[in-house]
C-alpha positions in Angstrom: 3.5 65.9 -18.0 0.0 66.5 -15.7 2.4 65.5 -12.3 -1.3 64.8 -10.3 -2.6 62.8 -12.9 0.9 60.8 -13.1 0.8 60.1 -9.6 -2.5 59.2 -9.5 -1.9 56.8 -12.4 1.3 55.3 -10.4 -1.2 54.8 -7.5 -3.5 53.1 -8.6 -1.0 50.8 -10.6 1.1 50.1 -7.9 -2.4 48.6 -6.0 -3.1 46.6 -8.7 0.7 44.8 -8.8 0.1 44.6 -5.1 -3.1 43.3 -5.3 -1.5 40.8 -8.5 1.6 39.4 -5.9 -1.2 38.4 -3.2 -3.3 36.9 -5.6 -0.6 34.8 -7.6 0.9 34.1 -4.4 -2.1 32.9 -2.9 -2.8 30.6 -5.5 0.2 29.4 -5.5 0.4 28.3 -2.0 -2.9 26.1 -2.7 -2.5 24.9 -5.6 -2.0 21.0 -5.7 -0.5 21.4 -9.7 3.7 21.8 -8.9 3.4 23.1 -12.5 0.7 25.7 -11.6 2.4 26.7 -8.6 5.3 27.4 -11.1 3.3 29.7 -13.2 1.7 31.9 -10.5 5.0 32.3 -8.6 6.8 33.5 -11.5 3.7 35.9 -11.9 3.9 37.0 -8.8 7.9 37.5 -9.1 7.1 39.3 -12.0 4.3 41.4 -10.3 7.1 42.1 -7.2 9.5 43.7 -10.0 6.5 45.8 -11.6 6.0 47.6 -8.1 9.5 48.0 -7.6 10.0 50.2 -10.5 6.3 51.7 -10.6 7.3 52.9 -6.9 10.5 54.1 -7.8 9.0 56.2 -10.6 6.4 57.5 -7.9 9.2 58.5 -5.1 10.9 60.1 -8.3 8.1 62.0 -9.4 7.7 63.1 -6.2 11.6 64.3 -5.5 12.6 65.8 -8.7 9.5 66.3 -10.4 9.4 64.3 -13.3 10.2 60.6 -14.1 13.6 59.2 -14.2 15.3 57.3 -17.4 15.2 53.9 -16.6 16.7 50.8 -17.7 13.7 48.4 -17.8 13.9 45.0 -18.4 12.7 42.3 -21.2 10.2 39.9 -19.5 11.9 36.3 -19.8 10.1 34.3 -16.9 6.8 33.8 -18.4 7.7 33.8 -21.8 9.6 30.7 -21.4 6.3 28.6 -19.9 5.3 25.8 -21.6 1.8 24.0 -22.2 3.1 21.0 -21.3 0.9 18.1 -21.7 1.1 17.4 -17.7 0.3 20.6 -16.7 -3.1 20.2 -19.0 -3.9 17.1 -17.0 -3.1 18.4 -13.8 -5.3 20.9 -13.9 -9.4 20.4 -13.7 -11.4 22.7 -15.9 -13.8 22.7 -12.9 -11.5 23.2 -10.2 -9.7 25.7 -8.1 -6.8 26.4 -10.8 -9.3 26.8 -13.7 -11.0 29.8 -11.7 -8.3 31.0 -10.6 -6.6 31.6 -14.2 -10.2 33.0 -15.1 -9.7 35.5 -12.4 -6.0 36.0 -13.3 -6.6 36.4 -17.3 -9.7 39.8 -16.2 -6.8 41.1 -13.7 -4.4 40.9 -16.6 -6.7 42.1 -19.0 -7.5 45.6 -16.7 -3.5 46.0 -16.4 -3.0 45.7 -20.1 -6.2 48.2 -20.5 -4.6 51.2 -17.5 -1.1 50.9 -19.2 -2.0 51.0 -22.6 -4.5 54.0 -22.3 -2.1 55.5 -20.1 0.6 55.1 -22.6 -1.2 56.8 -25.2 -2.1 60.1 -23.1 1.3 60.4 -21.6 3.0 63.3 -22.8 6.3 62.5 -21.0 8.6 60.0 -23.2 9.9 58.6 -19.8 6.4 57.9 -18.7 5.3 56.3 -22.3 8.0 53.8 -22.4 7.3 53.2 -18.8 3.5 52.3 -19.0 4.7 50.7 -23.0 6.9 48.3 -20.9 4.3 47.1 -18.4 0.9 47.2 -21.2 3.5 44.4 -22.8 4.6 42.4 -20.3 1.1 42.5 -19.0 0.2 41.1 -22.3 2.9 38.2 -22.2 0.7 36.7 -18.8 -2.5 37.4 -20.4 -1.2 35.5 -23.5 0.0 32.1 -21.8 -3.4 32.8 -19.9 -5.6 32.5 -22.7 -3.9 29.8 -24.0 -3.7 27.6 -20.8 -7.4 28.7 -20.5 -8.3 27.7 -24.2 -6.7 24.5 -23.7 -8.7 23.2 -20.1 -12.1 24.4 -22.6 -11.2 22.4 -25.4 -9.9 19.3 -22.6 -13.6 19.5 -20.9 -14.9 19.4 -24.3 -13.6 16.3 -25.5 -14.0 14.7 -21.9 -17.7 15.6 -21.9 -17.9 14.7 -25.6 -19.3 18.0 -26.7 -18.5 18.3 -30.3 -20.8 18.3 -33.0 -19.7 15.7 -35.1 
């Protein structure tokens, strides 16, 4: 394992789950959906737990060097969120939550893209299940996403009668 190139790796993902919380949280807190504000706080939970063990593995890296054994855990939050049929009507494919999962589904989609690629080139088996873990989780948020986001297209559709037949 390339220790600089890990660290730099651990760096720069640790910024972007920082950068994740504030965002999720953010939205969030304005939000008028109590269903959205679900979503992005479990996000942001889930982004809170990502730094936590991406910092760990840094201070380990650091200490001992190489990257500890760790028991990671199966994402459960997010995967248990529901399209319901309120939250669809709560949200307006024009407003403030539609941009903000627009913004959310490109963050997501660079933290699946860092992890994965750094998955791949990781030599260390620690590391590789490590960066595996997060590239899926990372893909459980951008999943729900692109379905939530699918769902306010085909909503504005219909409202604004744009199908062709």
């Amino acid at each position: 394992m390339e220790n600089s190139k890990t660290l730099e790796i651990l760096k720069m993902a640790i910024l972007m789950e920082k950068r994740g919380q504030a965002f999720y949280y953010q939205v969030a807190s304005q939000t008028k959906s109590p269903e959205v504000k679900n979503i992005f706080e479990i996000m942001a939970k889930e982004e809170v737990l990502h730094e936590k063990y991406l910092s760990d593995q840094f201070k380990e890296l650091q200490k001992n060097q190489k990257l500890s054994n760790v028991s990671l855990p199966t994402a459960d939050g997010f995967d248990n969120i529901i399209l319901s049929d309120n939250l669809k009507k709560e949200i307006s494919a024009a407003g403030y939550e539609a941009a903000a999962i627009s913004a959310a589904i490109d963050m997501e989609s660079n933290a699946v893209k860092v992890y994965s690629e750094r998955a791949i080139s990781a030599t260390d088996e620690n590391e590789k299940q490590l960066f595996n873990w997060l590239a899926n989780w990372e893909k459980g948020h951008h999943k729900i996403l692109i379905e939530l986001d699918n769902e306010l297209k085909e909503s504005i559709w219909f409202d604004n009668q744009f199908w062709p037949f």
